[in-house]
LUMLUMDREN-2810 file (N, C-alpha, C; in Angstrom, 1 decimal):
<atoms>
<atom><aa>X</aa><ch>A</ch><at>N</at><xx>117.6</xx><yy>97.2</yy><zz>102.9</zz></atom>
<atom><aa>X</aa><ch>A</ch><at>CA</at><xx>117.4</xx><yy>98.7</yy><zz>102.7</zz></atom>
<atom><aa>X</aa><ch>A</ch><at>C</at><xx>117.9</xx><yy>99.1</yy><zz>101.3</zz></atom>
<atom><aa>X</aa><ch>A</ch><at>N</at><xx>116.9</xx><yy>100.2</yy><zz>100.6</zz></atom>
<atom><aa>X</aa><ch>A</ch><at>CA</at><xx>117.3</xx><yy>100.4</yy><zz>99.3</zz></atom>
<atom><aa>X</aa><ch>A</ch><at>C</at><xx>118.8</xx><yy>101.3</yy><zz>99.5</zz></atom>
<atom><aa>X</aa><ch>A</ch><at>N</at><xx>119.3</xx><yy>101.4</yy><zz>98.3</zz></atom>
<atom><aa>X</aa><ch>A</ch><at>CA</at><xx>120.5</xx><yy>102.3</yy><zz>98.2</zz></atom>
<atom><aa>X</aa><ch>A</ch><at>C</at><xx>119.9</xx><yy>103.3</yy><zz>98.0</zz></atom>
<atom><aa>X</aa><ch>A</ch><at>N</at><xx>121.4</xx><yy>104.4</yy><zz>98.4</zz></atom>
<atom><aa>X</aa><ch>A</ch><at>CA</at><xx>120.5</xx><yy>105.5</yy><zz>98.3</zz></atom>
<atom><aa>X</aa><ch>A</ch><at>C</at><xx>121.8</xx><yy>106.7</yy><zz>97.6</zz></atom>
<atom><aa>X</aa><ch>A</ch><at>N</at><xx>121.5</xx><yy>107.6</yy><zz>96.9</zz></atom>
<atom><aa>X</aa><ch>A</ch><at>CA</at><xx>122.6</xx><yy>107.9</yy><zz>96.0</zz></atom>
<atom><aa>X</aa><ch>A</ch><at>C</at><xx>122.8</xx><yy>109.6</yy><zz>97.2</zz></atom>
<atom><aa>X</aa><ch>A</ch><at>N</at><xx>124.0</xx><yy>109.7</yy><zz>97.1</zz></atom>
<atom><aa>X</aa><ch>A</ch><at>CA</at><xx>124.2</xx><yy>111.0</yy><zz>98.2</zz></atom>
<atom><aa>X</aa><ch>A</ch><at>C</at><xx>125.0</xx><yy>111.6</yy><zz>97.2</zz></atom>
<atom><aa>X</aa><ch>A</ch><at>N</at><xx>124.4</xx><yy>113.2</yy><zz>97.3</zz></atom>
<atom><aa>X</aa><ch>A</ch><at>CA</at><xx>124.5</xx><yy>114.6</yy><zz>96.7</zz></atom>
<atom><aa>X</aa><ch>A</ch><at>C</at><xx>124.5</xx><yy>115.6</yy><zz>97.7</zz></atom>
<atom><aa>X</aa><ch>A</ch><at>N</at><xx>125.5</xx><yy>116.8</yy><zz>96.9</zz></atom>
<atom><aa>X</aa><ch>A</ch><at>CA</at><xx>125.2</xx><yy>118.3</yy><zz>97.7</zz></atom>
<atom><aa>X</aa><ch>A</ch><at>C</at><xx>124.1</xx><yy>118.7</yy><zz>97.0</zz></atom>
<atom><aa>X</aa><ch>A</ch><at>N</at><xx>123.2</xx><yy>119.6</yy><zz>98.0</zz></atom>
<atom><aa>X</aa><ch>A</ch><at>CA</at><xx>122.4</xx><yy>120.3</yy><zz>97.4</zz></atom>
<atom><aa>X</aa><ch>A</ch><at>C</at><xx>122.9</xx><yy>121.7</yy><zz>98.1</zz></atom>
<atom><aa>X</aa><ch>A</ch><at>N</at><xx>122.7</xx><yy>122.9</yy><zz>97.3</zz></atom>
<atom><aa>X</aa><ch>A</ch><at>CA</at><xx>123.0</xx><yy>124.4</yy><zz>97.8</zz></atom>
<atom><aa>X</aa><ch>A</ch><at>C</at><xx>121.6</xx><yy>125.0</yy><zz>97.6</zz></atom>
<atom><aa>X</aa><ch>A</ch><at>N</at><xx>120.8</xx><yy>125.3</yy><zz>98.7</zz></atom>
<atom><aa>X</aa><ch>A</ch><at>CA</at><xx>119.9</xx><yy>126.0</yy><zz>99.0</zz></atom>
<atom><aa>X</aa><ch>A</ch><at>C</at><xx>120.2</xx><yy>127.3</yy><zz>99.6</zz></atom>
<atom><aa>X</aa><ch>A</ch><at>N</at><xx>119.6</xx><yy>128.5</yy><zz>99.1</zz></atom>
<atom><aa>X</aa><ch>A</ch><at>CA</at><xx>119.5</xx><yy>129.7</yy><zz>99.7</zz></atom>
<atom><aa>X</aa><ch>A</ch><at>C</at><xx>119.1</xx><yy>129.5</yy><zz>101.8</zz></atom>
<atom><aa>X</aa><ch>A</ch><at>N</at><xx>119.7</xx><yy>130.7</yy><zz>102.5</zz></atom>
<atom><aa>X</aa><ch>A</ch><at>CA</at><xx>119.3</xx><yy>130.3</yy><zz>104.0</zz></atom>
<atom><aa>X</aa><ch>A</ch><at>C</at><xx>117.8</xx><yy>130.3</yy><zz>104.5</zz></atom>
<atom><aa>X</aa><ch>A</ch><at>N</at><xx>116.9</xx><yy>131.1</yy><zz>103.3</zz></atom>
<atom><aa>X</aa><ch>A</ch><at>CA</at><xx>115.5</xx><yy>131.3</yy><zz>104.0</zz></atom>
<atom><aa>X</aa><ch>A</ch><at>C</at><xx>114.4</xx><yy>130.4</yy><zz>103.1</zz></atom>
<atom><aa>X</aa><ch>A</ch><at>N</at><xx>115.2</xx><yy>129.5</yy><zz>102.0</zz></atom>
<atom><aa>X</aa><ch>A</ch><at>CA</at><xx>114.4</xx><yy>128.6</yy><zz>101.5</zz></atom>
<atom><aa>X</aa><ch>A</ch><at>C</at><xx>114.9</xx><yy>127.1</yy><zz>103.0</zz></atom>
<atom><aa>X</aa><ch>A</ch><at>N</at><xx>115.8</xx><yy>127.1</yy><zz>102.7</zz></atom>
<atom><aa>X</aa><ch>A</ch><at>CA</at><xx>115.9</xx><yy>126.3</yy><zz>104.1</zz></atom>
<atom><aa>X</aa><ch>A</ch><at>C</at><xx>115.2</xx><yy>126.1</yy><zz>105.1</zz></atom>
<atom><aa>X</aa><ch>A</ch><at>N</at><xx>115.3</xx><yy>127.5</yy><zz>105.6</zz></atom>
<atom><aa>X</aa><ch>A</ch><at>CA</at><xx>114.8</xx><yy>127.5</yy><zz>106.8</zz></atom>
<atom><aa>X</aa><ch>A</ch><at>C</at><xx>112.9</xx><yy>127.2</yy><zz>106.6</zz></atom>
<atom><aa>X</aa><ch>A</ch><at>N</at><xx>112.3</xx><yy>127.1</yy><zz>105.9</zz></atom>
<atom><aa>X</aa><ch>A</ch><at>CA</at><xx>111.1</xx><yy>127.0</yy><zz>105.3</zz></atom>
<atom><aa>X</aa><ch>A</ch><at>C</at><xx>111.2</xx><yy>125.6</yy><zz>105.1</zz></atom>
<atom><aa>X</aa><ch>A</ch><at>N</at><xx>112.1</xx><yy>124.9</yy><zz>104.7</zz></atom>
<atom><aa>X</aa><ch>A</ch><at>CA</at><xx>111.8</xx><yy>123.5</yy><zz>104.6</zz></atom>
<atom><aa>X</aa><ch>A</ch><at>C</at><xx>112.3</xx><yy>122.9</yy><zz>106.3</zz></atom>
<atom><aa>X</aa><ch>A</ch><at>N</at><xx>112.7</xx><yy>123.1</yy><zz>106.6</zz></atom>
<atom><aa>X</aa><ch>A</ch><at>CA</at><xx>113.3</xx><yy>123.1</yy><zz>108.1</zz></atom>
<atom><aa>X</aa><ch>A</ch><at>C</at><xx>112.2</xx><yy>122.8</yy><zz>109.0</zz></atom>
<atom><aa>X</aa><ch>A</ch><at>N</at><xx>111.3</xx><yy>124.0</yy><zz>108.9</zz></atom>
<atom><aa>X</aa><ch>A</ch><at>CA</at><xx>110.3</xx><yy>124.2</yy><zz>109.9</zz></atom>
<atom><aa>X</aa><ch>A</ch><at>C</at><xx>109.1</xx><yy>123.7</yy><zz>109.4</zz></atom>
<atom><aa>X</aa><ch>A</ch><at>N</at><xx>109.0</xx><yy>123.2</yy><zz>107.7</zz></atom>
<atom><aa>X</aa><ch>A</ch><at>CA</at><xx>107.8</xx><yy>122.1</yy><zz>107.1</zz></atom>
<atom><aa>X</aa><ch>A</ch><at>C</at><xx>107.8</xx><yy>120.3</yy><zz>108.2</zz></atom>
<atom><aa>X</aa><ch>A</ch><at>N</at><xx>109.3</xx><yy>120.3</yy><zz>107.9</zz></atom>
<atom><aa>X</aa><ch>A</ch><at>CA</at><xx>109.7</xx><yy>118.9</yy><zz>108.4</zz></atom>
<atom><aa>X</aa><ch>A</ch><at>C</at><xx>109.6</xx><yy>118.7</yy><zz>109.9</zz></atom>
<atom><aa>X</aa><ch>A</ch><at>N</at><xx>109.7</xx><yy>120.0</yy><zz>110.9</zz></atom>
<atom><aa>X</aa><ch>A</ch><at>CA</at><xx>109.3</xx><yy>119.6</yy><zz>111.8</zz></atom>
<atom><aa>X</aa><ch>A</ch><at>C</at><xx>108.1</xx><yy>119.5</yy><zz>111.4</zz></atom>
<atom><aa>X</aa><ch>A</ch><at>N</at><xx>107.1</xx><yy>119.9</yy><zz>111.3</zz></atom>
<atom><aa>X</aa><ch>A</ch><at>CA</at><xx>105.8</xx><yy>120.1</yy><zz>111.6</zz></atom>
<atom><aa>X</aa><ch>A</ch><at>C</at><xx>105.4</xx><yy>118.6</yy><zz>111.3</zz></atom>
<atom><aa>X</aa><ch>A</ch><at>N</at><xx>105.7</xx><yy>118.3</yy><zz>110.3</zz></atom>
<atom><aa>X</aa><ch>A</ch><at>CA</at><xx>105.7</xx><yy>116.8</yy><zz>109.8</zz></atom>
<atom><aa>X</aa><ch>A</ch><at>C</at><xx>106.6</xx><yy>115.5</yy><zz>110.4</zz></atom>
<atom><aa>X</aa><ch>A</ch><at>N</at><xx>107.2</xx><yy>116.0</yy><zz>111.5</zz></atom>
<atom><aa>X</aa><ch>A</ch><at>CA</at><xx>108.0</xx><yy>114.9</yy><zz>112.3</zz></atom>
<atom><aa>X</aa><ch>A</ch><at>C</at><xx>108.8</xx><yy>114.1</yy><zz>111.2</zz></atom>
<atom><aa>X</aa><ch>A</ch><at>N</at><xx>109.8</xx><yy>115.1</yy><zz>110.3</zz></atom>
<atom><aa>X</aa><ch>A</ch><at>CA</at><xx>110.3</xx><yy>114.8</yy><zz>109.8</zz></atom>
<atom><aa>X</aa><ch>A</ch><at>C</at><xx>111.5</xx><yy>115.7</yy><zz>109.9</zz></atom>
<atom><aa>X</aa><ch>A</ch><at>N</at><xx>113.2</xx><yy>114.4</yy><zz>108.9</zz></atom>
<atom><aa>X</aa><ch>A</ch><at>CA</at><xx>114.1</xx><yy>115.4</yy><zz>108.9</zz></atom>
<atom><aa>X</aa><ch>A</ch><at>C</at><xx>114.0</xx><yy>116.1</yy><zz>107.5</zz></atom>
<atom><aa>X</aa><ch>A</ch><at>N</at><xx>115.1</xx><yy>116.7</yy><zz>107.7</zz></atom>
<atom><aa>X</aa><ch>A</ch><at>CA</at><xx>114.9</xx><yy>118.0</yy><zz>106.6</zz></atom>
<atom><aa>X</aa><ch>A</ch><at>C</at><xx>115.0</xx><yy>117.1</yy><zz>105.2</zz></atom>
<atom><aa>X</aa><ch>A</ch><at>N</at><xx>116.1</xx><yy>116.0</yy><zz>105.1</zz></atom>
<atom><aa>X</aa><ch>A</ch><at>CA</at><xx>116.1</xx><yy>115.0</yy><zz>104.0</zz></atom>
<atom><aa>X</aa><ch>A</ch><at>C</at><xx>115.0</xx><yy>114.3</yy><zz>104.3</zz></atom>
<atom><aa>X</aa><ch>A</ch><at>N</at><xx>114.3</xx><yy>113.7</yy><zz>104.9</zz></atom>
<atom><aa>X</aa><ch>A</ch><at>CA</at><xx>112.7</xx><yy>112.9</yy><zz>104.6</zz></atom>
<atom><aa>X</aa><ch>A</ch><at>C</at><xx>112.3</xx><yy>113.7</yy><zz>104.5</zz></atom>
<atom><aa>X</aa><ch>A</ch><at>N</at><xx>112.2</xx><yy>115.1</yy><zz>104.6</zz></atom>
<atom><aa>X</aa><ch>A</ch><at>CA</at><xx>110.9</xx><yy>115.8</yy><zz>103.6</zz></atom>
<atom><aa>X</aa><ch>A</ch><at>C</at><xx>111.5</xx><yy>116.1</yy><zz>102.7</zz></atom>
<atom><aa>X</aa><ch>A</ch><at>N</at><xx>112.6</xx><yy>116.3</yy><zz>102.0</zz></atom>
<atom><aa>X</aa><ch>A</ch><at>CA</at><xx>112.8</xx><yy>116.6</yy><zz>100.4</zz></atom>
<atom><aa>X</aa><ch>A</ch><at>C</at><xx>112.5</xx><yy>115.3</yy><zz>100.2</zz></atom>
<atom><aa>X</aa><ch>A</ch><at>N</at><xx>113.0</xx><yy>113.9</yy><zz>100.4</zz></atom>
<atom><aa>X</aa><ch>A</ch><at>CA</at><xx>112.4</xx><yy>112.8</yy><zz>99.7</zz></atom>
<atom><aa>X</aa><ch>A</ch><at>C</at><xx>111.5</xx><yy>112.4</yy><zz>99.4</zz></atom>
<atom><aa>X</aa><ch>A</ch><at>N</at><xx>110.2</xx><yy>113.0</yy><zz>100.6</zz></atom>
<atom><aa>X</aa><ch>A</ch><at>CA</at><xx>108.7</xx><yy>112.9</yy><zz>100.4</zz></atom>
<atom><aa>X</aa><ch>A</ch><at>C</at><xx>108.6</xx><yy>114.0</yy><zz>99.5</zz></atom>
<atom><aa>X</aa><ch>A</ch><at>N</at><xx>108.8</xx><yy>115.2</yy><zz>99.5</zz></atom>
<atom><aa>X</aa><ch>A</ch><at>CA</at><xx>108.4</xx><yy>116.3</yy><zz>98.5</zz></atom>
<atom><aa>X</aa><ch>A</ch><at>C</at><xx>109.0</xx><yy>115.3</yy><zz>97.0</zz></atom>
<atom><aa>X</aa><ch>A</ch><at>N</at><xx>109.7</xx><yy>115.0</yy><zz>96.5</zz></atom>
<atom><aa>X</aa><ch>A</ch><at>CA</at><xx>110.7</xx><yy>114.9</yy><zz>95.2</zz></atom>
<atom><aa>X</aa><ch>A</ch><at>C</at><xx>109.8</xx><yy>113.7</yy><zz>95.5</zz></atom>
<atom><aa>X</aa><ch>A</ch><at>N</at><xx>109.2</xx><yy>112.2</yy><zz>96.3</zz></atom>
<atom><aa>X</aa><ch>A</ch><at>CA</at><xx>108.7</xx><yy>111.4</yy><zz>95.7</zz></atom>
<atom><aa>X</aa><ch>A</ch><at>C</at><xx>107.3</xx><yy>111.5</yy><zz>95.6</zz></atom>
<atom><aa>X</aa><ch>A</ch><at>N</at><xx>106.8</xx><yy>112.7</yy><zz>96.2</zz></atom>
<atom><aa>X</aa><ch>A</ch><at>CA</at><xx>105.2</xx><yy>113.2</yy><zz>95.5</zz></atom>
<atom><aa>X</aa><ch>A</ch><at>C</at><xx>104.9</xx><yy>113.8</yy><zz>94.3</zz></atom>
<atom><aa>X</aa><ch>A</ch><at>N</at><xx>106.5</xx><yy>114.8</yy><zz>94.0</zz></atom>
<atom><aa>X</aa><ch>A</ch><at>CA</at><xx>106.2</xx><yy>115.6</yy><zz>92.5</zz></atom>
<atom><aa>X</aa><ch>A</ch><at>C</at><xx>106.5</xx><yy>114.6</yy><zz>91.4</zz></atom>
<atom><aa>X</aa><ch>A</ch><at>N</at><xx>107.2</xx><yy>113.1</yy><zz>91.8</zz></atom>
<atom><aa>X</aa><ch>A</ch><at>CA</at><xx>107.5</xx><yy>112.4</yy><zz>90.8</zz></atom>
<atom><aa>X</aa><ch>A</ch><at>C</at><xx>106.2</xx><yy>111.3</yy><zz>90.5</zz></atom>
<atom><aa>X</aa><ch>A</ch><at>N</at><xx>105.6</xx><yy>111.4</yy><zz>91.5</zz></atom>
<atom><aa>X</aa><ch>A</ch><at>CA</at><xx>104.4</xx><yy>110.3</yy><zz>91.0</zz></atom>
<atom><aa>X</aa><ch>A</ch><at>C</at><xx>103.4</xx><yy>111.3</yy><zz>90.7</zz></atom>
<atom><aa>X</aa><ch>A</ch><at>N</at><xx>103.0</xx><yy>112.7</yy><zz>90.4</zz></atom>
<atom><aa>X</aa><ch>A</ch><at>CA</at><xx>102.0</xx><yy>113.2</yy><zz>90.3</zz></atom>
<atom><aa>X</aa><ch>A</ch><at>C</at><xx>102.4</xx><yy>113.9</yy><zz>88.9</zz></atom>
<atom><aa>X</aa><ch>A</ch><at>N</at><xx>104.1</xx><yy>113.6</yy><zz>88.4</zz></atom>
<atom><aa>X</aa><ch>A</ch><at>CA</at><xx>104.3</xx><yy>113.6</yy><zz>86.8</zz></atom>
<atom><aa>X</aa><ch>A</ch><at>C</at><xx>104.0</xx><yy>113.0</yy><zz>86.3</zz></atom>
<atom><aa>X</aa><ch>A</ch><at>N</at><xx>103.5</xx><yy>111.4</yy><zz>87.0</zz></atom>
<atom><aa>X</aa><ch>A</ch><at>CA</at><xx>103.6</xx><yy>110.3</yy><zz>86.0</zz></atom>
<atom><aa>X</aa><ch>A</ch><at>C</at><xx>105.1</xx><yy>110.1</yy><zz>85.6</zz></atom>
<atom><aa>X</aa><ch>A</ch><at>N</at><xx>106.3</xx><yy>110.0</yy><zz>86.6</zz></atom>
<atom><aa>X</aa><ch>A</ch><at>CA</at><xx>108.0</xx><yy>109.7</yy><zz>86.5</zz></atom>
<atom><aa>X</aa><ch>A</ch><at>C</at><xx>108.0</xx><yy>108.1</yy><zz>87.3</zz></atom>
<atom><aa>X</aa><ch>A</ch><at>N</at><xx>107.1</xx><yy>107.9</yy><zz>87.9</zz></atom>
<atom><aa>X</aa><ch>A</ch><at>CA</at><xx>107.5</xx><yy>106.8</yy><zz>88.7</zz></atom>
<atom><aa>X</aa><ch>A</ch><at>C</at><xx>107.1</xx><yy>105.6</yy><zz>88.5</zz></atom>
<atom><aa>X</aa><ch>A</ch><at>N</at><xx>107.8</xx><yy>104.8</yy><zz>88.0</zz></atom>
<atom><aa>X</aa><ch>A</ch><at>CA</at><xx>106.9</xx><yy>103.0</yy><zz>87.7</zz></atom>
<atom><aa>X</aa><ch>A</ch><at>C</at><xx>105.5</xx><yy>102.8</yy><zz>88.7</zz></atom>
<atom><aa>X</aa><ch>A</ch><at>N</at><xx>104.8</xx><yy>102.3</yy><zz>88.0</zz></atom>
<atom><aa>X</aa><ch>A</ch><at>CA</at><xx>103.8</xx><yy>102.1</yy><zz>88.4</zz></atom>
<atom><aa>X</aa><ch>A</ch><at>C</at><xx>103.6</xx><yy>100.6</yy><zz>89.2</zz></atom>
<atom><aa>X</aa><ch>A</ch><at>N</at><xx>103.7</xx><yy>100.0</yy><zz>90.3</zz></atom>
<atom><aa>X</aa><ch>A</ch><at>CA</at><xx>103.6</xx><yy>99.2</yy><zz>90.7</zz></atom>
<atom><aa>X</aa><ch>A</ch><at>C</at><xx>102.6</xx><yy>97.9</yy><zz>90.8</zz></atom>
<atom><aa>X</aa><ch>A</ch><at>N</at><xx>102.3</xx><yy>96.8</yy><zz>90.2</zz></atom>
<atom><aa>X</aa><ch>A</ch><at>CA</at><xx>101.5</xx><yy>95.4</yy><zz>90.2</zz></atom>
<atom><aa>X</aa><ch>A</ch><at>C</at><xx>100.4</xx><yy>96.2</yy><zz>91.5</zz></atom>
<atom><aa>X</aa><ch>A</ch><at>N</at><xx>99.6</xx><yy>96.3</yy><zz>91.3</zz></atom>
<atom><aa>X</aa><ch>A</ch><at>CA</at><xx>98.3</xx><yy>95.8</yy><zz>92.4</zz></atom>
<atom><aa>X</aa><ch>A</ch><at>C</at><xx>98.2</xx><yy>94.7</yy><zz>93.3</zz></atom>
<atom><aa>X</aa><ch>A</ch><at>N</at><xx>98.6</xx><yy>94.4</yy><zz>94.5</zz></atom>
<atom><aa>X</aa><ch>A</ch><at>CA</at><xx>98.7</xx><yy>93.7</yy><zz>95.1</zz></atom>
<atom><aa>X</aa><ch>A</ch><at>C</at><xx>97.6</xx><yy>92.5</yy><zz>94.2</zz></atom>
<atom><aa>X</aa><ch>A</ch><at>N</at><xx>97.6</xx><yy>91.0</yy><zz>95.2</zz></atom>
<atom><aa>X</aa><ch>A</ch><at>CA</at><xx>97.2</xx><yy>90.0</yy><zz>94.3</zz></atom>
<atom><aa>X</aa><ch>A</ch><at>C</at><xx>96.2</xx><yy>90.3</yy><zz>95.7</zz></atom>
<atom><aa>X</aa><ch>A</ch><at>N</at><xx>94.6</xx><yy>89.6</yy><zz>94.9</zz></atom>
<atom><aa>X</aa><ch>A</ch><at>CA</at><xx>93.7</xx><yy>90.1</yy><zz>95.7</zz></atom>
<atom><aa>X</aa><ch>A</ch><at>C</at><xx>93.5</xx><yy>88.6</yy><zz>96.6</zz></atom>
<atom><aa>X</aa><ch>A</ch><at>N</at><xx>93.0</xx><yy>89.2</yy><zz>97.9</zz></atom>
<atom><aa>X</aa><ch>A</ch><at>CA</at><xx>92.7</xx><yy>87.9</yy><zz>99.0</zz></atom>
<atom><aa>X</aa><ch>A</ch><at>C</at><xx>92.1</xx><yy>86.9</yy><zz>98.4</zz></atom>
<atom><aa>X</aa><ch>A</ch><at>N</at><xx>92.8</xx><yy>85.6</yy><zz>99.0</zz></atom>
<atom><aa>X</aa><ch>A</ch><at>CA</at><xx>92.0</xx><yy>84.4</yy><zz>98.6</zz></atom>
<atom><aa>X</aa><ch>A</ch><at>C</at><xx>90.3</xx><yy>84.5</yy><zz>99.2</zz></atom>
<atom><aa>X</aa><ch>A</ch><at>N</at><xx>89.7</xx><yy>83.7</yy><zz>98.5</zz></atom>
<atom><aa>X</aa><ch>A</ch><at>CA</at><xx>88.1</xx><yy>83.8</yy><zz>98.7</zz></atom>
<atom><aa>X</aa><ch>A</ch><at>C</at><xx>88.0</xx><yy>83.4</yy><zz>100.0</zz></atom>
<atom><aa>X</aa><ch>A</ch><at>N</at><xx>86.9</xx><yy>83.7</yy><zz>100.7</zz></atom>
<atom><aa>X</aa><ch>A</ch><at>CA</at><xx>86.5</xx><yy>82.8</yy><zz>101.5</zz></atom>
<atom><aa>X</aa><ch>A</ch><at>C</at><xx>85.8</xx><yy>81.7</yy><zz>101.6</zz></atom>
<atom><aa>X</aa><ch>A</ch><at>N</at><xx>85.3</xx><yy>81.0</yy><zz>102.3</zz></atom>
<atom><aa>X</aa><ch>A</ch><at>CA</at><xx>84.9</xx><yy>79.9</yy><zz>101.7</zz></atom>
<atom><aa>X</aa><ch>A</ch><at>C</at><xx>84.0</xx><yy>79.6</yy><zz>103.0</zz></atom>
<atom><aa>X</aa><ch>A</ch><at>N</at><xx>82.4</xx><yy>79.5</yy><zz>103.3</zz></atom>
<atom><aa>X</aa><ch>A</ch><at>CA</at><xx>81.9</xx><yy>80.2</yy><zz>104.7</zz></atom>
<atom><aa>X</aa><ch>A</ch><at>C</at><xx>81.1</xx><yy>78.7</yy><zz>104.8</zz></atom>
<atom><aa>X</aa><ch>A</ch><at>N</at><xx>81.5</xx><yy>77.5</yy><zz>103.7</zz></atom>
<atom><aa>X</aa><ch>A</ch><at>CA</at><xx>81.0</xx><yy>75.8</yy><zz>104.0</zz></atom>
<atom><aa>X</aa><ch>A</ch><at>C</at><xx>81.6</xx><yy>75.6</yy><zz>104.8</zz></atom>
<atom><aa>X</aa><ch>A</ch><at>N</at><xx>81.4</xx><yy>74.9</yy><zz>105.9</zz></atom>
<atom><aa>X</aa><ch>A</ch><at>CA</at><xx>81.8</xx><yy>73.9</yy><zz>106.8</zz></atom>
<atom><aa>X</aa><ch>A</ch><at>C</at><xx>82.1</xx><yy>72.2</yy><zz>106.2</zz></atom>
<atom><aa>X</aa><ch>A</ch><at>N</at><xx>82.8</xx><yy>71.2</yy><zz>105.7</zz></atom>
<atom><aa>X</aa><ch>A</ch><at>CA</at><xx>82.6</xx><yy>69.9</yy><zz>105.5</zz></atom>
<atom><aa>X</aa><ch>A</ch><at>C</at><xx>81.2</xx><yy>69.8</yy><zz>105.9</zz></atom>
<atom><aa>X</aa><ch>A</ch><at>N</at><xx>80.4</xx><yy>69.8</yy><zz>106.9</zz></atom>
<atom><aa>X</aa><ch>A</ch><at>CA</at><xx>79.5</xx><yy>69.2</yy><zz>107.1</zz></atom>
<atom><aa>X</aa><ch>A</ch><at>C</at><xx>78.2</xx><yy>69.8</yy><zz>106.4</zz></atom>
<atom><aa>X</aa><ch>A</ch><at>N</at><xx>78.2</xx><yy>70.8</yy><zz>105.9</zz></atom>
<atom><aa>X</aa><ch>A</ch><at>CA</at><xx>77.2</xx><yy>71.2</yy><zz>105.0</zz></atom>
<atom><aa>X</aa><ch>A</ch><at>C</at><xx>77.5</xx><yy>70.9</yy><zz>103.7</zz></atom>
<atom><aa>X</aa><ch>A</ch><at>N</at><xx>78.4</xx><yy>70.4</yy><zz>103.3</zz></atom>
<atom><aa>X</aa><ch>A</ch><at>CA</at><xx>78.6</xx><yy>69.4</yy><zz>101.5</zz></atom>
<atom><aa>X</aa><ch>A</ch><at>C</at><xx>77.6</xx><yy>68.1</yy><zz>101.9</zz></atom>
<atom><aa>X</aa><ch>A</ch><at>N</at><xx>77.0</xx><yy>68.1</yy><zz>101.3</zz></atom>
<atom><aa>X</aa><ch>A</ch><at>CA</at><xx>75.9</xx><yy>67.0</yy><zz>101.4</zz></atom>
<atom><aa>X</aa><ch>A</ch><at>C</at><xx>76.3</xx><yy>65.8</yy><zz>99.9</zz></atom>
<atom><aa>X</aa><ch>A</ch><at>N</at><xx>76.4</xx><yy>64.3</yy><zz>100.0</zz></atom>
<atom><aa>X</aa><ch>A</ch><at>CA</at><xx>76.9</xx><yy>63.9</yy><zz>98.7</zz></atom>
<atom><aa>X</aa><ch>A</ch><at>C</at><xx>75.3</xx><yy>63.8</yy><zz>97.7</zz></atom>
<atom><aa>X</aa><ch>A</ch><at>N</at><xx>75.5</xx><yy>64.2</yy><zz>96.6</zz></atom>
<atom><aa>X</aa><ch>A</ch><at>CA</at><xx>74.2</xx><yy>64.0</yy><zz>95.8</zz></atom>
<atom><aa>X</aa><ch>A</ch><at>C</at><xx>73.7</xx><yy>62.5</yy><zz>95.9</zz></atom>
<atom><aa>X</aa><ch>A</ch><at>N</at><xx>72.3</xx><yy>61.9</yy><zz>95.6</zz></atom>
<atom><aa>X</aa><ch>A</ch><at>CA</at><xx>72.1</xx><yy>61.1</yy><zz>95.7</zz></atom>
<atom><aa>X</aa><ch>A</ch><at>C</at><xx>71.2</xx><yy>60.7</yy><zz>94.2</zz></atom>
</atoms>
C-alpha cells in the first residue's frame, strides 16, 4: 500500500456538507472523494507523471506444428 501523507484540512460547514452528500452518491468516503476530486484536477493540469503504456499482448500465433510443412 502506498503511503499516504495526513493533513488538517478546515472547510466551511456547508462546503462540507456538499462534499459529504457527493461521496455518498458515489459510494464513497468524504476522503476518497477529495482524493478522486484532487487526483482528477491533477491529471487534467497535466501535474501528474505520465505512466509507460502497458507492453502490448504477445502475438498470437493461430499455426498449429502440423501446418509447418518442411520446404522441399
Amino acid at each position: 500500500m502506498a503511503n499516504k501523507k495526513s493533513f488538517v484540512l478546515r472547510i466551511d460547514e456547508e462546503t462540507y456538507e456538499a462534499l459529504e452528500k457527493w461521496a455518498a452518491d458515489e459510494f464513497r468516503s468524504v476522503n476518497g472523494q477529495l482524493e478522486w476530486i484532487i487526483a482528477r484536477a491533477l491529471r487534467e493540469a497535466g501535474r501528474t507523471p505520465r505512466k509507460p503504456p502497458p507492453p502490448p499482448p504477445p502475438a498470437e500465433d493461430n499455426y498449429s506444428p502440423s501446418d509447418i510443412t518442411p520446404s522441399s
